[in-house]
Steps between C-alpha positions, in 0.01 A plus 500: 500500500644795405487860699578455902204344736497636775542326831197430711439596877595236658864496393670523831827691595717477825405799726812809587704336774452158355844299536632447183762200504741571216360806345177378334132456648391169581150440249246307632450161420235410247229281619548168301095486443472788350721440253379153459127655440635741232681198302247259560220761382618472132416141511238380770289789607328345820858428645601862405176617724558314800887524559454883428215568749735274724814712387326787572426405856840386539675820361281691723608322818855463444612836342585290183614664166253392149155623539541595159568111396189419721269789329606425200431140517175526718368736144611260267388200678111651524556568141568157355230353712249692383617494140486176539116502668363758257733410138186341295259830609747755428558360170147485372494847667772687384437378159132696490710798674751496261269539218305784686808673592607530099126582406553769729828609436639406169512680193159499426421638836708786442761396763474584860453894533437690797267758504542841585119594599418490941213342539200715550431444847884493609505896540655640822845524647833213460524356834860549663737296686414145705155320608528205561662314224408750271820711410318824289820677470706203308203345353468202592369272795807332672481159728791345707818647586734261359807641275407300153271752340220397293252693279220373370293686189118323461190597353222385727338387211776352300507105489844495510536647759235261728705216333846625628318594887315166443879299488738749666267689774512219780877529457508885519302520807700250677833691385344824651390343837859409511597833396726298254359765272375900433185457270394812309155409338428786224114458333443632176157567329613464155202232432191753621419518163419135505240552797226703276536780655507430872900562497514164710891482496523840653211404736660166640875700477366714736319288722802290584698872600184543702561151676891564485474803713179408750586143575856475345601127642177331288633711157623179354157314610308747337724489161471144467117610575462703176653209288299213646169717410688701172205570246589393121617749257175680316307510844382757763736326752402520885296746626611728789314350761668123383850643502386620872398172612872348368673636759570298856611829698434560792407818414192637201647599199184630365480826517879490349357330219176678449675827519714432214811547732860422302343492192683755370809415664506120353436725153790696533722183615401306175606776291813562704570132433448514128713807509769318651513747785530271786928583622701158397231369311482521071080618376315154456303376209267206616382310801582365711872619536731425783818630633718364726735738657434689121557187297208361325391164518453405124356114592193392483182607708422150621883360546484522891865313502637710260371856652645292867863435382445911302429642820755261728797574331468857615585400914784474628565186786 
């Protein structure tokens, strides 16, 4: 992998004062499991999860250097065991998606544009700085603290884009519980005009900021929400009471919703990303597109191994 990863948290270094021996810091030892999860991951992924959960204990009680190996293979283990659950459905589905996604967005589409228009019932000021998850001043909402950064471009309505949360989203989640990982979800509404006029994608957009910043820790429930009840291309998509009732909050998000709030903000955040105006990051042309500390994953949407060993090789042990 080319570019420098940077090292996560739990790299430990001797304290000031520490003795030394002959000049150089002592490193911790590695825990033995966790490096045995991370091998054995590439090959048996039920053996991966349970000597990395036990790793992970392990590392925690004894100080132990390789959380990274453990993380690493915990992410990849869940992966190849549900690839291996789910293989024959997300075929069959991400054949139908793959068709949509071209109908959509190939040449006779026109390409993926983003349009410059707010919606009509957007008006009123740009939120600023934090709620939440919901970061209004960079433009994006942001889960987990960990130092591999990953941004994630979607369309709500794109099928693409359900098939990539549908294979990679478990994984995600679990990577930002861990903070293993920074997620930066950024919603475009580039597919309104497939919603006959009920601007869906900037509806649902903003209905996940208003979930984001009211009851940020269910953000990723309520995105895998949207795709388990996304409408089909051509329809009037949910309504705004339905994309109310999708959220688990604690928390209402209704009035958020039925106020229009962050409407205009996820507007100006699509443009900005088809602009190519997000720092570190090059203007995108489809969905979904992901970056991993601003390289983009070029795999496919349903390879859950592939977009694994993609975003592993970015830690450091």
């Amino acid at each position: 992998m080319t570019g420098n990863a940077p090292s996560t948290p739990q790299q430990i270094s001797p304290p000031p004062g520490s003795p030394t021996g002959h000049g150089y810091a002592v490193a911790p030892k590695t825990n033995t499991l966790a490096i045995v999860s991370f091998v054995s991951s590439f090959f048996v992924g039920l053996v991966a999860i349970i000597t990395g959960h036990i790793a992970l204990g392990q590392i925690r009680a004894r100080g132990e250097a390789g959380r990274g190996f453990a993380l690493a293979g915990l992410i990849i283990g869940y992966v190849a065991v549900a690839a291996t659950a789910v293989s024959v459905i997300v075929a069959v589905f991400f054949a139908a998606a793959f068709a949509a996604f071209f109908a959509t967005t190939g040449p006779g589409a026109g390409g993926v544009t983003s349009s410059s228009e707010a919606p009509a019932d957007s008006l009123g000021t740009v939120p600023e700085g934090q709620l939440g998850a919901a970061n209004f001043d960079e433009g994006y909402l942001e889960l987990g603290t960990g130092p591999v950064v990953i941004d994630e471009f979607f369309d709500p309505m794109c099928p693409y884009c359900k098939v990539f949360d549908d294979t990679n989203g478990p994984q995600l989640a679990l990577a930002v519980e861990n903070n293993a990982i920074t997620l930066r979800l950024h919603s475009l509404n580039f597919l309104d005009r497939y919603s006959e006029g009920t601007e869906y994608s900037t509806r649902a957009g903003a209905a996940l900021t208003c979930e984001a910043a009211i009851n940020p820790d269910t953000t990723l429930d309520y995105l895998a929400a949207l795709y388990a009840n996304q409408p089909a291309e051509n329809t009037s998509g949910l309504t705004d009471s339905e994309l109310v009732a999708l959220s688990t909050g604690s928390s209402s998000i209704e009035s958020c919703v039925s106020g229009g709030e962050y409407q205009l903000w996820n507007q100006i955040n699509n443009d900005a990303a088809f602009a190519g105006a997000y720092a570190g990051l090059p203007a995108i042309s489809s969905s979904p597109t992901v970056f991993v500390d601003g390289e983009q994953y070029v795999g496919a949407p349903n390879d859950a191994v592939g977009f694994s060993t993609f975003v592993s090789g970015f830690f450091q042990p």
